[in-house]
Phi, psi and omega in degrees: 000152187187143194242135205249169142230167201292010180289307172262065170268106208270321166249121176286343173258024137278356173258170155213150166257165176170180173254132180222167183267108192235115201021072186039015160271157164267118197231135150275123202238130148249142158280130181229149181267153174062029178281137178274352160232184202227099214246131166243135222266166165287336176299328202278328183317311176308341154286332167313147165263345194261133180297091179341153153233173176286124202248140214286002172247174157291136103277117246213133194227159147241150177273186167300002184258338180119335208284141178234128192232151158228155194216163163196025166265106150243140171294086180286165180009053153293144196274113156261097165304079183248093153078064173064336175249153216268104180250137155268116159221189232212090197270097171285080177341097128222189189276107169250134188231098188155313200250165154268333163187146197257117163262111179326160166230097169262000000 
């Protein structure tokens, strides 16, 4: 697992970017493909109404560069607004720069 900004982005045509609807904020979201979790930035948190839970391990992430981060905060069943329908996912806080949140691509 690993966390990007937006300098290192190695292929632009596996990721993609845009604005969705993240509990009725306007969230800047990357889509990222063969990403393994679902991510959330700490700026963003602070705008959320939802309360983290604990998640019962560490996850312990590195970027391409070597930086090694760990987390054990997630956000359950946040509403993402993709074209009028409502998906839940369950967003795990780490520091992300660039974005609000990192989203799977399959």
């Amino acid at each position: 697992m690993f966390f990007l900004k937006g300098e290192e982005i190695e292929d632009p045509t596996v990721t993609v970017s845009g604005t969705l609807l993240v509990n009725h904020l306007y969230t800047h979201i990357l889509f990222k493909s063969g990403a393994t979790h679902l991510f959330l930035s700490p700026k963003f948190v602070d705008k959320l109404a939802s309360k983290p839970d604990e998640i019962d391990i560490q996850l312990y992430m590195t970027t391409p560069l070597g930086f090694a981060y760990h987390t054990d905060i997630i956000f359950k069943n946040c509403a993402i607004n993709v074209e009028g329908k409502i998906l839940s996912a369950d967003l795990v806080q780490l520091e992300i720069q660039g974005w609000d949140i990192i989203l799977r691509m399959d």
